[in-house]
C-alpha positions as CSV (number, residue, x, y, z in Angstrom):
1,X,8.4,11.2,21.4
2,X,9.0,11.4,25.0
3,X,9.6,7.4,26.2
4,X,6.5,7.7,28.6
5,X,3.9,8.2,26.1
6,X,5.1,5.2,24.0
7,X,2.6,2.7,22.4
8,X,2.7,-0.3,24.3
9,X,0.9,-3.1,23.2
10,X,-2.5,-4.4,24.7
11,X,-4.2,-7.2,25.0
12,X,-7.9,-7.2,24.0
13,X,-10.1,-10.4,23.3
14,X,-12.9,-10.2,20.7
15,X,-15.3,-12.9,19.4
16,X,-15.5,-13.8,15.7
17,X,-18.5,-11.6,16.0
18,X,-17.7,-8.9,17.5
19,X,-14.2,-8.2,15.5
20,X,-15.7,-9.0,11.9
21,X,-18.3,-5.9,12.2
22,X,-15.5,-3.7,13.8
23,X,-12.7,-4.9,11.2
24,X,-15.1,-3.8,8.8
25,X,-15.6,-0.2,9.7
26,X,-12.2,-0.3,9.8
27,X,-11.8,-0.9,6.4
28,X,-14.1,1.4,5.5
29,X,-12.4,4.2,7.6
30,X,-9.4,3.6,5.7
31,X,-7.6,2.7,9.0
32,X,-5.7,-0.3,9.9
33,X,-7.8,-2.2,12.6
34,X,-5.3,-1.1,15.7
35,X,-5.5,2.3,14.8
36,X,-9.7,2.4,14.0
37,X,-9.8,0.6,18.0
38,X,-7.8,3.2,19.6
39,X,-9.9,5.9,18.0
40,X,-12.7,4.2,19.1
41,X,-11.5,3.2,22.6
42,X,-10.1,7.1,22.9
43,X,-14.1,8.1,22.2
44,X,-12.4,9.9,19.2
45,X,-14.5,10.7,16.3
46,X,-14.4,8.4,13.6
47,X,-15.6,8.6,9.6
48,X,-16.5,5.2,7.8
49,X,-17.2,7.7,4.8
50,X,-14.0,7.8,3.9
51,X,-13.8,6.0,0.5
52,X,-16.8,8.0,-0.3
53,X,-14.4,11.6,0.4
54,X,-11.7,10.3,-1.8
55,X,-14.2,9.5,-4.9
56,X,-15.2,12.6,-4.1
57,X,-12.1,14.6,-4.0
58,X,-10.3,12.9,-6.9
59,X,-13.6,14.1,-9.0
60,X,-13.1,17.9,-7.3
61,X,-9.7,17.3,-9.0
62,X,-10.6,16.1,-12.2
63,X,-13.2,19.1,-12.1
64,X,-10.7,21.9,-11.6
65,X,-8.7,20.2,-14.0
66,X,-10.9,20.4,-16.8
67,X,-12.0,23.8,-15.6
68,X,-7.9,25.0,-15.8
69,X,-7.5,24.0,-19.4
70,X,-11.3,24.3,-21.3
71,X,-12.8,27.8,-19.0
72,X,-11.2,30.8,-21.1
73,X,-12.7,33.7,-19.9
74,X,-10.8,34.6,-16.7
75,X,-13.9,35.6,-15.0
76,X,-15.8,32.5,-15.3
77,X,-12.8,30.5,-14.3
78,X,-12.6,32.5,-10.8
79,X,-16.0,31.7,-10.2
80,X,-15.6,27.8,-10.9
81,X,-12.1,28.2,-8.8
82,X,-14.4,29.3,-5.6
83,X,-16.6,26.9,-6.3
84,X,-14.2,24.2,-5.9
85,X,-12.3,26.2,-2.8
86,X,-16.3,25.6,-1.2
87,X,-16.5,22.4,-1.7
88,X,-13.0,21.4,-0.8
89,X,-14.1,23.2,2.6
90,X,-17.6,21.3,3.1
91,X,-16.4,17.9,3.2
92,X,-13.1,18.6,5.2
């Protein structure tokens, strides 16, 4: 990391009520509250919907899981496999 672009840190003053709803989404983002602020203060994009995506990914894996050791018939098992390769891709 080149010394100029080093984190430095800032001072930023917040009210019970404004930090409790931010710390929140924070939470829900899966981010620690600095880093969910300077998404937010960079205007980058942010997803609260993150502990909804893991659920749903650990059940994608539990899917192709099941699919690898009961699906015999090679044919079937490609079409589950590209199922799973869609879905992977739609909530990426």
């Amino acid at each position: 990391m080149n010394k100029n672009n080093k984190a430095k840190a800032r001072k930023v003053f917040l009210t019970d009520q404004e930090y409790e709803p931010l710390h929140e989404q924070a939470e829900n983002a899966a981010l620690s509250f600095s880093a969910y602020a300077r998404n937010v203060l960079l205007s980058q994009e942010v997803s609260t919907e993150v502990p909804l995506r893991q659920a749903v990914c650990e059940l994608l894996c539990r899917y192709i899981n099941l699919v690898n050791v009961y699906v015999l018939d090679p044919e079937a098992k490609n079409k589950f496999i590209e199922l799973e390769n869609e879905l992977w891709q739609s909530i990426k």
